[in-house]
N, C-alpha and C positions, 0 to 999 in steps of 0.2 A: 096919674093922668097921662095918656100917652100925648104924643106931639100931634097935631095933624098931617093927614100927609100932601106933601105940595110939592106938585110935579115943576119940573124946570132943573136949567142947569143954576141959576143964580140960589134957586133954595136949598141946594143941596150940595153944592159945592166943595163942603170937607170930604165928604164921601165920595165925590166922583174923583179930586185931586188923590185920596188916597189908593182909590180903583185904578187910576193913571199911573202911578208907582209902583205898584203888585204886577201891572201888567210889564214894565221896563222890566220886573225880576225874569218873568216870564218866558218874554223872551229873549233877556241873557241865558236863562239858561239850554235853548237851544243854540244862540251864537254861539256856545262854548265848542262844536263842533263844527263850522261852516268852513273856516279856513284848518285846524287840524285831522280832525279825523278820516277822513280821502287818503291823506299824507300818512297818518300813523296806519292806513290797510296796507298800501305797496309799503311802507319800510319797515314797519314793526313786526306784521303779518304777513308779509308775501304775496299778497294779494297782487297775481299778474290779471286777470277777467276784469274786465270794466263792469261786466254785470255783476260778478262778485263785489267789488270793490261798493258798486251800488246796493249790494245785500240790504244795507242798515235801513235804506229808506222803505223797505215792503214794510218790515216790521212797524216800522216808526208812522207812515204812510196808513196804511191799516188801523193800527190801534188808536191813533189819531182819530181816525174817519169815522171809526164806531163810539169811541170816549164820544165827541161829538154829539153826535146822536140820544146817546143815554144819557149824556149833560143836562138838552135841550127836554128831554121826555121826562126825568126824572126831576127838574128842578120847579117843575109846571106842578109838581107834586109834594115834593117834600121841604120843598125851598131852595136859595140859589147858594147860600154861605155853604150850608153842608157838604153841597158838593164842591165847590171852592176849596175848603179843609179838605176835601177827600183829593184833592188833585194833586195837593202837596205832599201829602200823606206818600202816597205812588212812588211823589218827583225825589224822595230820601237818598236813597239807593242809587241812584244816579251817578252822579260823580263817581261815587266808591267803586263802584262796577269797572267803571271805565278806568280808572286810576290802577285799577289791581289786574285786571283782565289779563289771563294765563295764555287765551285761546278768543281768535274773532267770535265766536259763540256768545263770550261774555258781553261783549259789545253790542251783540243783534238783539240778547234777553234788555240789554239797557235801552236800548232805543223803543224798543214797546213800551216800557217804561215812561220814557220820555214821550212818548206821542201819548200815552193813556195822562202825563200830568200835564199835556199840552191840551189837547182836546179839551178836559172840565178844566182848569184852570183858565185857557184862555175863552172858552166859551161864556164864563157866567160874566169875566170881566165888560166881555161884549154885550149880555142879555143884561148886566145890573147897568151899565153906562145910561141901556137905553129904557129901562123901566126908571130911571130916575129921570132924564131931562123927559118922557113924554114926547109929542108927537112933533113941537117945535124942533127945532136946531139938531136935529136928528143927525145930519152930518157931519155936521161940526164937534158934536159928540165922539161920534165915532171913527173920523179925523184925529182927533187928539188920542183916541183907544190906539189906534191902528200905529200912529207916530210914537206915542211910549214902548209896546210893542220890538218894533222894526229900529227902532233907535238903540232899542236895549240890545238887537239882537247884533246890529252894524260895533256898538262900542265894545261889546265882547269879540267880535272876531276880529277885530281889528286888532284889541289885546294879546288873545292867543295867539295870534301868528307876530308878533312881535317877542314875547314869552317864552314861543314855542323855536325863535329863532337864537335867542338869547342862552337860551337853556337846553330843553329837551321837547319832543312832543307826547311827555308824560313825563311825571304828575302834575307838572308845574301850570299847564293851562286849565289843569281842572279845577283847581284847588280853590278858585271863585265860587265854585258850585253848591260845595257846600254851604259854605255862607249865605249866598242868594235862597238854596232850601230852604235853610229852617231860618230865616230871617222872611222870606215869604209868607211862613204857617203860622210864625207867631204874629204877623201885623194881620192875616186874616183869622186867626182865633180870636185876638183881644179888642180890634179897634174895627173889622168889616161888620155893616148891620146888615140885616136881611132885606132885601129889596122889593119881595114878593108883593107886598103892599100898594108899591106902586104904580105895579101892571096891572093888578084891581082897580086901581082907582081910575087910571086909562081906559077900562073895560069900559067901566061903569059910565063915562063919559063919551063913549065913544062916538060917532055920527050913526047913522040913522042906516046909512049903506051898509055899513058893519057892522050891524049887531044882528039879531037873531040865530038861528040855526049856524050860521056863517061861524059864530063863537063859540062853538062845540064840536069840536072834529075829531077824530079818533086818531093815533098817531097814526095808524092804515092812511086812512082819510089825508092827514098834510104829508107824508111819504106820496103818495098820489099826485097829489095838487102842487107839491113843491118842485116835483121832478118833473112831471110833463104835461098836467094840467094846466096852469096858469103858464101862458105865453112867457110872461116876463120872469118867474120865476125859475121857469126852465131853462131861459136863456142867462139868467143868474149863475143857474146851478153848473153847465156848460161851461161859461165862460171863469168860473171860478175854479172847476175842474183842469183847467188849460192853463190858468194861471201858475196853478202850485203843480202841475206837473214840468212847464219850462223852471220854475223855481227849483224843484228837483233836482234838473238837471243840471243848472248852474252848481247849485251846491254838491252836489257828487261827482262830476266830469269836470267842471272848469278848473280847482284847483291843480288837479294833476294835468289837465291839458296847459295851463299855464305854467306847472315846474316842469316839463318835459318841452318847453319852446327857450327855456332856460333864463326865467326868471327866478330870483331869489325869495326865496321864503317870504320876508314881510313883504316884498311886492306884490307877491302873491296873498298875501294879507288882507294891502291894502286895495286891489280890486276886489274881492271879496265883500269886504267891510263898505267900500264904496256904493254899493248895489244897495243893499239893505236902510243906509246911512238916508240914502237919498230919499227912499220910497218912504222912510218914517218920516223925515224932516217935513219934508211935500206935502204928505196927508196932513198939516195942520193946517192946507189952506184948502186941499181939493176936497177933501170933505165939508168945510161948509160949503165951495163952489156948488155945490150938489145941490146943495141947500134953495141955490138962486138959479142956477141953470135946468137942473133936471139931471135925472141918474144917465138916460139911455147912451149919451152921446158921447160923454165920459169914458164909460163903460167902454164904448167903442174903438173910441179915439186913443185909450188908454190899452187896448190891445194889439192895436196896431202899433205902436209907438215900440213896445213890448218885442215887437218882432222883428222891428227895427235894431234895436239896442243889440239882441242876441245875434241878427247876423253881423253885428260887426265883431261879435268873437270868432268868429269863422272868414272875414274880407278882411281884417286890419293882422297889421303883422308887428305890432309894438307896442309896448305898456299902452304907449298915448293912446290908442283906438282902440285898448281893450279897454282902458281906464272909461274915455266916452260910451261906449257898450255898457259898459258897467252905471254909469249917469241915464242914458235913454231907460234904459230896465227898471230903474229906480222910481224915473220920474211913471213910465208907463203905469208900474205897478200899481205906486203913490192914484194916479187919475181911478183905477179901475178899484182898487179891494177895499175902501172904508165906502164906497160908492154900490159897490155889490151888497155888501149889506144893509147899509142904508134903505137902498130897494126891497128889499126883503123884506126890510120894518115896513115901509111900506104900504105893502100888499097884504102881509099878514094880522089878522084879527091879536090884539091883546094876550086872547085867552090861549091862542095857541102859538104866537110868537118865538115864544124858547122854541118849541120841539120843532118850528119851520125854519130856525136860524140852525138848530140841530140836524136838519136834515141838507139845507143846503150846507153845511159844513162838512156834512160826511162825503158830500159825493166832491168838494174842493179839496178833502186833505185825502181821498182815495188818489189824486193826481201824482201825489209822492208815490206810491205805490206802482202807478202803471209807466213813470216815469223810470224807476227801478227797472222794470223788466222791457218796457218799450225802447227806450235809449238804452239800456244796459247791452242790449243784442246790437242794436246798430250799430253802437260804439265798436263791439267785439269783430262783426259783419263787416264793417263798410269806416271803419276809421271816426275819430272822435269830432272833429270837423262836421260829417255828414250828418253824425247823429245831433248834434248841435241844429243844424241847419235846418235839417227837418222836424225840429222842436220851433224853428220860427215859424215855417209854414205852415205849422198846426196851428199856431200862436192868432196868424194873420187870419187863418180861414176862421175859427170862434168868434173873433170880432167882426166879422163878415156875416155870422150866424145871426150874432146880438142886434146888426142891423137891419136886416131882413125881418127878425121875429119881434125884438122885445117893444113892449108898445112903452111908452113915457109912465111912471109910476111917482112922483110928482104933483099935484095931488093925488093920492090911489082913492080913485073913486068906483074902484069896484072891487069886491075881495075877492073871485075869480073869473078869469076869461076863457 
């Protein structure tokens, strides 16, 4: 006789604390790169082009953006663990690449890599969080996703540039990686249960605004509605876009803009690890904030804050005011990304929820990508400073955007506008 299934974060609890853990693997195993691999392109590789040096994020950027996507479409179907295992599956190969890598080529193959076991990996963690608590505490939910996360991602860079100072910037900062893989694949082969159940059973309950036709869309159909039909989710998808592209750029330009001002490695670590550290820690309150305040304002507030933080890597001339830069980014972050999606659950019907959290996914981790080749020229063009700066004022003007358009989604009493 199966169990019944009973939505909430209190009924489900071993499964979401375990879902909370898989994600800290997650993403450690992207922090394994945020404070070294910048450093290992100009010293290992030669890498003089800022836009070269930013290579790794198209790949990683891209394969993310579409993993995403086919996460969200394919777990609506086949279920969300399979692809979960398939992410890890991917993430194997990783470290190893990087550890052994002859030629930057090897590095750019790992980073698709890396974005194709970030994308499903951290997508289901985000659709199972929220097909288990259901329609209540939705942000708080995804508050604590977003803070396991970004915690994972701040203690590993934090690590490797202390490791990588200690030692080398290869193989020593990788060699977590491993472990974190297949310690990932085996807690979701043996102990993740399928969640699918109880986004049916959310269906099945749903109110009255959100049911019919509304729960049957073609992924044409929520690609449509995700990106520029629904007000609010366009201005989601936008402002989620802008996010991980200033994100990009922190992570590919700020380390070497901070070794070439002549700071020392783990300092350069520790702004690094401080950005991340902050924006997970935070999300374990701005995410239920969401909960009692409403998405829009958040959102907002938390973009501008965003662009604040970034010009003081470009105004402040000392650890101290990058280190603050590094805290404002964190916290802006922290307001604005377990909030974005939040809204997304929102707005979207049950039935097609994955594939609209998959699609507003793709178009926020395309942001690494165009961060790659948008900063990567500026940098090259107009000095690393500029391109930095002009990363805030993109940053300010989307939160500018989210004000003007997105309506409150808080109760969502319409599934689209």
């Amino acid at each position: 006789m199966t169990a019944p299934v009973v939505l909430g974060l209190r009924a489900n609890w071993r499964q979401f604390s375990l879902l909370v853990v898989l994600n800290t693997f997650v993403g450690a195993m992207v922090g394994l790169e945020r404070t070294v691999l910048p450093l290992l392109a100009e010293q290992e590789f030669g890498l003089t082009s800022k836009a070269a040096v930013l290579s790794f994020l198209i790949g990683f950027g891209v394969a993310k953006a579409f993993a995403n996507l086919a996460a969200g479409g394919l777990s609506d179907r086949i279920g969300r663990k399979r692809i979960l295992i398939a992410g890890w599956l991917v993430g194997v190969p990783v470290p190893f690449l990087i550890i052994y890598a002859p030629t930057w080529d090897w590095v750019l193959f790992a980073n698709v890599l890396l974005g194709v076991n970030q994308g499903l990996c951290w997508s289901m963690t985000v659709v199972m969080k929220i097909d288990l608590v259901g329609a209540e505490r939705r942000g708080l939910a995804l508050g604590l996703n977003e803070f396991a996360g970004y915690f994972g991602v701040s203690l590993s860079a934090l690590a490797t540039g202390y490791v990588a100072a200690a030692y080398a910037l290869r193989p020593q900062p990788f060699l977590p990686g491993v472990a974190l893989v297949f310690l990932g694949l085996l807690l979701s082969v043996v102990l993740v249960r399928e969640t699918t159940p109880y986004a049916r059973r959310e269906a099945e309950i749903a109110t009255p605004a959100r049911d019919g036709a509304s729960a049957r869309l073609s992924l044409r159909e929520v690609v449509r509605v995700t990106t520029w039909r629904d007000r609010a989710l366009f201005s989601a998808s936008q402002a989620g876009m802008v996010n991980n592209l200033n994100d990009g750029v922190v992570w590919g330009l700020l380390p070497v803009f901070l070794l070439s001002a002549g700071l020392p490695v783990e300092q350069v670590g520790i702004v690094a690890a401080t950005y991340p550290g902050v924006w997970g820690i935070a999300q374990l309150g701005t995410g239920a904030l969401s909960d009692r305040w409403g998405r829009k304002w958040l959102i907002v507030g938390g973009m501008w804050v965003q662009a604040a933080g970034i010009s003081l890597f470009v105004l402040g001339g000392d650890f101290t005011a990058w280190l603050a830069g590094s805290v404002l980014l964190g916290v802006g972050t922290a307001l604005v990304y377990p909030t974005l999606l939040a809204a997304i659950s929102d707005v979207a019907h049950p039935d097609w929820r994955a594939s609209a959290v998959g699609v507003y996914r793709l178009w926020r981790d395309l942001g690494y990508a165009i961060a790659a080749v948008f900063a990567g020229l500026l940098a090259d063009v107009y000095g690393v400073p500029f391109a930095i700066g002009a990363v805030a004022a993109l940053t300010f003007l989307s939160g500018a955007i989210a004000a003007g358009v997105m309506y409150e989604t808080l109760p969502a009493r319409r599934v689209t506008r």
